[in-house]
C-alpha positions in Angstrom: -6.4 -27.3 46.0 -4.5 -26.5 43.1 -1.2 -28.1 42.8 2.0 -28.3 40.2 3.0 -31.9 39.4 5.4 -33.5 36.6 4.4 -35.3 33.5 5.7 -38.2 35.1 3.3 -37.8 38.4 0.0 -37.5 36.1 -2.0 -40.8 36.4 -6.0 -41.6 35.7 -8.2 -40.0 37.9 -6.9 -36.7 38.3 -7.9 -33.7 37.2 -6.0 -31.2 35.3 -7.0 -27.6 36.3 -4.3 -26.1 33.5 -2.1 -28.1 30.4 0.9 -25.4 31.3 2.2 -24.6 28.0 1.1 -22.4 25.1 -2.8 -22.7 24.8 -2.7 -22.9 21.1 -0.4 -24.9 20.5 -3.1 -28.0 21.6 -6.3 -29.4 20.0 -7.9 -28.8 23.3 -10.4 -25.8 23.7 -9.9 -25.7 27.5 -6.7 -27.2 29.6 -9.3 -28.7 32.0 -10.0 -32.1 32.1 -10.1 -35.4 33.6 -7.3 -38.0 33.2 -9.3 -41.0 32.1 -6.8 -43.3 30.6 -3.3 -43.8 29.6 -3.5 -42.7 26.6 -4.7 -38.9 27.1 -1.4 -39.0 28.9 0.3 -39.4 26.3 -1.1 -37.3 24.6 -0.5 -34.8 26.5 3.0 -35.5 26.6 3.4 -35.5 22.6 2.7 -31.7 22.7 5.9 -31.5 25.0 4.4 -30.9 27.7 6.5 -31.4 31.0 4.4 -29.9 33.9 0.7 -29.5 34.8 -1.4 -28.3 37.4 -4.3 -30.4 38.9 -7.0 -30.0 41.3 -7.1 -32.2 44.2 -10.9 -31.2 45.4 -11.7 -33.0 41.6 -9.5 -35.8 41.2 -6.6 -37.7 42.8 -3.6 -36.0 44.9 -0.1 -35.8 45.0 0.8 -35.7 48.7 4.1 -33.8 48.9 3.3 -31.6 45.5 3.4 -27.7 45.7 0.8 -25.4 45.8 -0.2 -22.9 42.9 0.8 -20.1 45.3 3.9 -21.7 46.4 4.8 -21.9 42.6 3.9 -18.2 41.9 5.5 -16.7 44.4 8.9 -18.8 43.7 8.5 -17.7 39.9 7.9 -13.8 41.2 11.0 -14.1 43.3 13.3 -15.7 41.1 12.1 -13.5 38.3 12.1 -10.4 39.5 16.0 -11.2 40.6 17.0 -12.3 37.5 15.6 -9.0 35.2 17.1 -6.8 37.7 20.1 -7.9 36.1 19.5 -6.3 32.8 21.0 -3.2 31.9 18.0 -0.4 30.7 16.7 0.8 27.9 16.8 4.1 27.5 14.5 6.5 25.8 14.9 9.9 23.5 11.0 10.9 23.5 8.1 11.1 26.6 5.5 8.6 25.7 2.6 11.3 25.1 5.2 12.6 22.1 6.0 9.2 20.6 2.3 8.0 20.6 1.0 10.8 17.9 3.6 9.3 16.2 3.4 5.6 16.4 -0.2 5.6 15.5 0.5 6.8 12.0 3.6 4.2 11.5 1.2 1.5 13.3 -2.0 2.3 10.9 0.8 2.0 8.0 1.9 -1.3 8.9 -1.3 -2.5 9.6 -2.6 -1.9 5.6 1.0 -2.9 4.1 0.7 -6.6 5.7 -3.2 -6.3 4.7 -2.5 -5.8 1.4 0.5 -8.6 1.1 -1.3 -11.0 2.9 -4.1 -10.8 0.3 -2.0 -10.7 -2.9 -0.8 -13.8 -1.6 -4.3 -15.2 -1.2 -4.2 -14.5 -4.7 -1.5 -16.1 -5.9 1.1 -12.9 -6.0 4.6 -12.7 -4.6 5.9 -10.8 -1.9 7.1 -7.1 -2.4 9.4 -7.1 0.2 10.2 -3.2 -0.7 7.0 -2.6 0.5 7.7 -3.4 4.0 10.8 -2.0 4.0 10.1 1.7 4.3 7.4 1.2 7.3 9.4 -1.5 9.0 12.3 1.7 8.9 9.8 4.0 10.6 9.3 1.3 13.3 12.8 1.0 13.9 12.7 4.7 14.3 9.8 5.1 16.8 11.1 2.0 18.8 14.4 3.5 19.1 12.9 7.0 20.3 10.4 5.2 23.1 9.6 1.4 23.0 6.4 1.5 24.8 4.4 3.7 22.4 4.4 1.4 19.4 4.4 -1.4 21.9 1.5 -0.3 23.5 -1.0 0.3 20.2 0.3 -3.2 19.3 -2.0 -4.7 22.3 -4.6 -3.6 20.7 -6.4 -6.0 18.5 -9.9 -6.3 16.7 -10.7 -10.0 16.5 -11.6 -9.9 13.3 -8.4 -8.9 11.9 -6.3 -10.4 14.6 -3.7 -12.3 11.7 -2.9 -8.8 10.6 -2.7 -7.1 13.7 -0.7 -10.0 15.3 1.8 -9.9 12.3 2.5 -5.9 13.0 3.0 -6.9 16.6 5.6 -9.7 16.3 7.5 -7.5 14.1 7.5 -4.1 16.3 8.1 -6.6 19.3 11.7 -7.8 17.4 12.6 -4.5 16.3 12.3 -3.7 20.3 14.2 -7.1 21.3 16.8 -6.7 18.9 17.7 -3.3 20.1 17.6 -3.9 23.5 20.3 -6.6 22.4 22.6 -4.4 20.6 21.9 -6.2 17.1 23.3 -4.0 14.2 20.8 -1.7 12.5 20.2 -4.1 9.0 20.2 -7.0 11.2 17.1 -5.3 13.2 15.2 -4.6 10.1 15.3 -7.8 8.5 14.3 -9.4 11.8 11.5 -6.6 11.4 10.4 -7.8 8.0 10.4 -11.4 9.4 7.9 -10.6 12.1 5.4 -8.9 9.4 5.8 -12.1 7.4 5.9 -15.0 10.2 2.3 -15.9 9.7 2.1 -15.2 6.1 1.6 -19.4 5.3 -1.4 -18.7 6.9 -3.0 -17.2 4.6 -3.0 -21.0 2.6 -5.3 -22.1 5.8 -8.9 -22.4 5.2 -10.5 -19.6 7.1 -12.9 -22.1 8.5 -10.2 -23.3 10.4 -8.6 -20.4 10.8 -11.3 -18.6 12.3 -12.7 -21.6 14.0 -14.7 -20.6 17.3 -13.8 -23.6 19.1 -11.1 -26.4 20.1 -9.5 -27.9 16.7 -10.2 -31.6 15.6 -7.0 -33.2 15.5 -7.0 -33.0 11.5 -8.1 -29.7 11.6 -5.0 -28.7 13.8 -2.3 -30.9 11.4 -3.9 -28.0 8.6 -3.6 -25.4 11.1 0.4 -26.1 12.2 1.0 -26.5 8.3 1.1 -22.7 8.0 4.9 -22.5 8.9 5.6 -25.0 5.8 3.6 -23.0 3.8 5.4 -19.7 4.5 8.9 -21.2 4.2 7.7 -22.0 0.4 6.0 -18.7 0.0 8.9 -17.0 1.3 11.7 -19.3 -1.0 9.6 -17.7 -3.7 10.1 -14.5 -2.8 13.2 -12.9 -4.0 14.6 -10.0 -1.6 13.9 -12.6 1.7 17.0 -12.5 3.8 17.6 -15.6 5.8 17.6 -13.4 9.2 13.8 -13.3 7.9 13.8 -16.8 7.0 14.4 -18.2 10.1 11.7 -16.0 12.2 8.9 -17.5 9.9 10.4 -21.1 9.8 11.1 -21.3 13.8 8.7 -19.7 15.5 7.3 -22.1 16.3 9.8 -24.3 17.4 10.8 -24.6 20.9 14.1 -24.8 22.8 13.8 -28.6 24.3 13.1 -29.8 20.8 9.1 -30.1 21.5 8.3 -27.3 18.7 7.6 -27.8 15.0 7.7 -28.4 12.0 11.2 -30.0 12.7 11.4 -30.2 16.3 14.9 -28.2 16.4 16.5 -28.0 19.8 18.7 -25.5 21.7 21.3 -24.6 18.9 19.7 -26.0 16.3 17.7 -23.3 16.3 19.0 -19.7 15.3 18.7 -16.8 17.9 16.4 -15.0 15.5 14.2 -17.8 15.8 14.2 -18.3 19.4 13.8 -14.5 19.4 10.7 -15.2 17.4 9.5 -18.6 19.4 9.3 -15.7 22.7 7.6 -13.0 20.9 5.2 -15.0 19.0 3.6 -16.9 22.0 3.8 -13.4 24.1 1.9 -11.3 21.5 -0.5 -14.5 21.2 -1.4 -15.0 24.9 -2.1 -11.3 25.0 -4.8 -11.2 22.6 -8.8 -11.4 23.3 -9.8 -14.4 20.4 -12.9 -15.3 19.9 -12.5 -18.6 21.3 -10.1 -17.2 24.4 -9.7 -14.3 26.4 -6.1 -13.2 26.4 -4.0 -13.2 29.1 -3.2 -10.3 31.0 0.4 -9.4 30.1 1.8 -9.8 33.5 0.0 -12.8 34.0 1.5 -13.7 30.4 5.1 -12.7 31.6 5.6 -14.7 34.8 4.2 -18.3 32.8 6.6 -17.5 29.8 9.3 -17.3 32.6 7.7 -20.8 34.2 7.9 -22.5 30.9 11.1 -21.1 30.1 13.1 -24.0 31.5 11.6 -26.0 28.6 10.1 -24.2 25.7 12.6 -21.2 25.7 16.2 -20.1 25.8 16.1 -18.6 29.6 18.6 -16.1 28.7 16.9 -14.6 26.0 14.0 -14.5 27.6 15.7 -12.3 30.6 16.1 -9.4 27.8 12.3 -9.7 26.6 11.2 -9.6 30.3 13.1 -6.7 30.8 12.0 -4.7 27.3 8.4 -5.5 27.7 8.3 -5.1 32.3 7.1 -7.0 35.0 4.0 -4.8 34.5 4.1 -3.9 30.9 3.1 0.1 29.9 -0.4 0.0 29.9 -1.2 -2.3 32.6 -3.6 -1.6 35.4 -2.2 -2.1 38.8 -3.6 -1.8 42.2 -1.2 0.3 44.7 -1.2 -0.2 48.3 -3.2 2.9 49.1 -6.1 1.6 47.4 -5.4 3.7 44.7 -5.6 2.3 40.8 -2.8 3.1 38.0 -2.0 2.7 34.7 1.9 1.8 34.5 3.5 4.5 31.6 7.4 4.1 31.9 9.6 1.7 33.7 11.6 2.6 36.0 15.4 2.0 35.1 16.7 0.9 38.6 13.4 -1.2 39.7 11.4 -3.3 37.2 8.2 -3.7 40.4 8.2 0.1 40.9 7.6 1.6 37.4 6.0 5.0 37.3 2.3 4.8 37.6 -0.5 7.5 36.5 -2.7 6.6 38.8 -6.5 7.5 38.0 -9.1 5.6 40.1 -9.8 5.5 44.0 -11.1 1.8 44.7 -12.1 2.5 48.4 -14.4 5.2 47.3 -15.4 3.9 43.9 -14.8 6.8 41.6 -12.6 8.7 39.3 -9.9 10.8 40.7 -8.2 13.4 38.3 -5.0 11.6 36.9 -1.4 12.4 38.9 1.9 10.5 37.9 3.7 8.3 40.8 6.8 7.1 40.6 7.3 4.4 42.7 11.2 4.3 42.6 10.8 7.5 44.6 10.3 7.8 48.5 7.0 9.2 50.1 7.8 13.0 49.8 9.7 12.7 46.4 6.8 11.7 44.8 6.6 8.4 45.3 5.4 6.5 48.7 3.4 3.8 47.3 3.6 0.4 45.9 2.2 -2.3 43.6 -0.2 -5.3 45.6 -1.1 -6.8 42.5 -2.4 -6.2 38.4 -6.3 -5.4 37.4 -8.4 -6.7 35.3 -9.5 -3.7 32.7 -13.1 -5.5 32.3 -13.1 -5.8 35.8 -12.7 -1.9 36.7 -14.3 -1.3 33.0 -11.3 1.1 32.7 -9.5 1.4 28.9 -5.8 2.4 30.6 -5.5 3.4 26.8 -7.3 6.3 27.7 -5.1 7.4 30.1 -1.6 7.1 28.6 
């Protein structure tokens, strides 16, 4: 059985089925293991770790712990009661429309960051007017329908994942900042500093970078220097606000002080870099590696919103839950009917009933032609139907892409 327990409860000779925080931000390839001394413990407990989950068929038990499914469905209840308490976003432009769109601003952004990140490489400093005029389209797209540009962004080639990752954090901040009513510069510059949070990396060997396996422990003190790097690549750079700053020094800090490079803490951190600390893990978690499969994103929602009483600022994270959805556009979903969806536009008064396009018949095993249900709406409205749980894509060997 798997059960939740406390740092404080983990002894020798159990067995930790999951670590519980951020994958990579540990030296272990898999958060499986067995507790065989002290001193794992406390290791454990160095990379601020505060829960974990074990398995009691594999190792020792905690009588009175709860289960895995008692957690999850206290987080689903708690969290779906708390981002129902978010006002909407609203949209100017239908998500067919926006898409021809974004795809053009998204390929842009893509090549501009290519380009920096290899001038740097080279010893060249940052143009920021370069990113200016794409991180402006952005803006633009984001403010006309979120989910377009959001949705390319999921989509990542391993190989180029730094790249592709950058764009992502930064469309992700133009989208959080609007959804919190941030002033138009201020949204650009936190824009800029998403396309430029990782740019230190690019002073990591790519043999560590790249690695296809779990980090030795000197091998991940290189690998966290890459925020250091960028602050002094970014000092250099003339033109860096300090809005920008801040996302590419604190992203990976964390709210209980557990983060680094300078283990800041609740209001020692800035809210563009707490903003940054939420997007950068969510965009991470997402994303097929090739040393991890991603998470699914609403899989990757509901643990944010677990380790959001430690590693981030709850309230923040309310507004990202809500921008991004319970079951973020694009997501496959299964509906009560059998019947299986893509999700393409929340709905504005029920974040678990979005509108669905739904495409697939499980009980018969084949392709149905493609109808749009909103699930806000009663049976004979066009609705009638309801969400018993998120797909797999490999599982289903459906690309919802496809269908959006």
């Amino acid at each position: 059985m798997i059960k939740k327990i406390s740092i404080q409860q983990l002894k020798p000779g159990m067995f930790i089925h999951d670590i519980n925080c951020v994958w990579m931000e540990h030296p272990f390839l898999v958060g499986a293991l067995k507790i065989k001394n002290d001193k794992t413990i406390e290791k454990i407990a160095g990379l601020g770790v505060r829960e974990v989950y074990i398995d009691t068929l594999k190792g020792l038990d905690v009588i009175d712990a709860p289960t895995e499914t008692e957690v999850n469905a206290e987080i689903e209840h708690k969290m779906i009661a708390m981002v129902q308490q978010v006002k909407p976003i609203t949209t100017t432009s239908t998500l067919s429309e926006e898409l021809k769109r974004s795809r053009e601003v998204y390929g842009e952004a893509n090549k501009i960051i290519s380009n920096i990140m290899h001038d740097v490489r080279i010893g060249k400093q940052i143009e920021v007017e370069r990113i200016d005029p794409v991180v402006e389209k952005m803006a633009n797209s984001i403010l006309r329908n979120k989910d377009a540009l959001l949705s390319l962004c999921r989509i990542k080639n391993k190989d180029d994942y730094t790249f592709l990752h950058s764009v992502s954090v930064g469309a992700l901040l133009i989208s959080f900042a609007h959804a919190l009513d941030f002033k138009r510069d201020v949204i650009k510059l936190l824009g800029v500093g998403g396309m430029l949070h990782d740019i230190g990396k690019t002073k990591v060997p790519n043999e560590i970078l790249n690695k296809p396996g779990a980090l030795t422990e000197e091998e991940f003190v290189i690998m966290k220097s890459h925020v250091v790097h960028g602050c002094s690549i970014l000092r250099k750079s003339p033109g860096i606000a300090q809005v920008s700053f801040d996302v590419a020094s604190q992203h990976h800090e964390r709210f209980d002080g557990s983060g680094y490079p300078l283990g800041l803490k609740n209001s020692e951190m800035s809210v563009y870099g707490q903003m940054a600390a939420i997007v950068d893990v969510y965009d991470a978690i997402t994303a097929d590696r090739c040393y991890h499969k991603g998470m699914e994103p609403t899989v990757a929602i509901r643990k944010m919103f677990e380790w959001s009483k430690f590693h981030f600022n709850p309230k923040l994270l309310r507004t990202f839950i809500r921008i991004v959805g319970i079951y973020p556009v694009g997501t496959l979903v299964m509906l009560e009917s059998g019947k299986i969806g893509v999700v393409i536009e929340q709905s504005e008064t029920d974040m678990t009933r979005p509108l669905v396009r739904i495409i697939f018949d499980a009980k018969k095993n084949y392709f149905i032609a493609p109808k749009n249900i909103d699930l806000a709406k009663p049976l004979g409205q066009g609705g009638g139907d309801r969400i018993v749980n998120y797909e797999s894509s490999a599982k289903w060997n459906i690309d919802p892409n496809k269908f959006m």
